[in-house]
N, C-alpha and C positions, 0 to 999 in steps of 0.2 A: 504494500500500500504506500502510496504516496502520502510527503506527510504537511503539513497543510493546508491540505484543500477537504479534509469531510471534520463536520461540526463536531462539537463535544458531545461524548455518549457520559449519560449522565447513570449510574447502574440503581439510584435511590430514588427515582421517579415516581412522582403521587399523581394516579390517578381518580380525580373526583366525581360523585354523579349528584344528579340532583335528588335523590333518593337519600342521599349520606351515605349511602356507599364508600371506602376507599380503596385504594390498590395498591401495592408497591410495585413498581418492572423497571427496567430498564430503558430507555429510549433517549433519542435527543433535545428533545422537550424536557426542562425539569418541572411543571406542572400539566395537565390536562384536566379541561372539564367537561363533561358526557351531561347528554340529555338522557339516555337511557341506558344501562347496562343489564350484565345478565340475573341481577338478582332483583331488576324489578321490571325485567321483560315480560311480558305476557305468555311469551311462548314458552321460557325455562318459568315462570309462575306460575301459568295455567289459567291465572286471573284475566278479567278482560277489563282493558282499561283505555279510557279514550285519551287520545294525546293530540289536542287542536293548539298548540302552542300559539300558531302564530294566524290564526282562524284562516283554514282553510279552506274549510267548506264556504264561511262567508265569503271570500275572495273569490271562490268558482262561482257563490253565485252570482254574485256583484257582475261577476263576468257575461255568464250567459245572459242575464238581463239589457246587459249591455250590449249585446250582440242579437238580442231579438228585438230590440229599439231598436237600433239602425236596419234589419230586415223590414221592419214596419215602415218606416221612413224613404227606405227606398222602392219599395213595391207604393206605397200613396203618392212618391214623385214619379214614377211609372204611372200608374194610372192618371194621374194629373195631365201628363207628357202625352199620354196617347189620346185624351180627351181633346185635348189642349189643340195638338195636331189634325184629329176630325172635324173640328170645326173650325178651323183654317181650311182646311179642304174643302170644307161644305160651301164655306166664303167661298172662294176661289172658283169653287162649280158654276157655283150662283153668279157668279158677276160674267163668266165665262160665256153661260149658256144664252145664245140670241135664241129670239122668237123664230118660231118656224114662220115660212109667208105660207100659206093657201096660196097651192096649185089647182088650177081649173085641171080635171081628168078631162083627157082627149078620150077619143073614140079611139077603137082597136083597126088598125087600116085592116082591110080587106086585100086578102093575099090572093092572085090567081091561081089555078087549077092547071 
């Protein structure tokens, strides 16, 4: 090994949890702090425990809310836009279209035989 260029290994390392948990190991970190570890995990507990620290579910929904406002908003400017355009067109026909004149119908000429 090269010597240096890698951090202090520190062999009296505490690791904390929010549970009060602690740990001793090794690493290069002399402190760490855990949101969850194995003795107040759900899985190695059995226990079932909800963990929304930083509201997540609120945030998803904040989100999707947010993104079915704007579906709402663009499908109303859609239909506004196509309404909008039909009757511009309907304008546009209307001032387009001239009156028919009456034609006098002729007689059907008579063909030889």
């Amino acid at each position: 090994m090269k010597k240096g260029i890698h951090p202090k290994y520190h062999d009296d390392a505490k690791i904390k949890c929010y549970c009060g948990a602690e740990m001793k190991t090794g690493s290069t970190q002399k402190e760490m702090n855990l949101e969850i570890c194995s003795q107040c995990h759900p899985f190695y507990t059995g226990k079932k425990k909800v963990m929304d620290i930083a509201g997540r579910v609120d945030r998803f929904k904040k989100m999707t809310e947010k993104k079915e406002t704007i579906k709402s908003t663009i499908a109303k400017a859609k239909a506004e836009k196509s309404v909008a355009a039909k009757v511009k067109m309907d304008k546009k026909a209307k001032a387009e279209k001239k009156p028919v004149k009456a034609r006098a119908i002729e007689p059907a000429k008579k063909t030889k035989k």
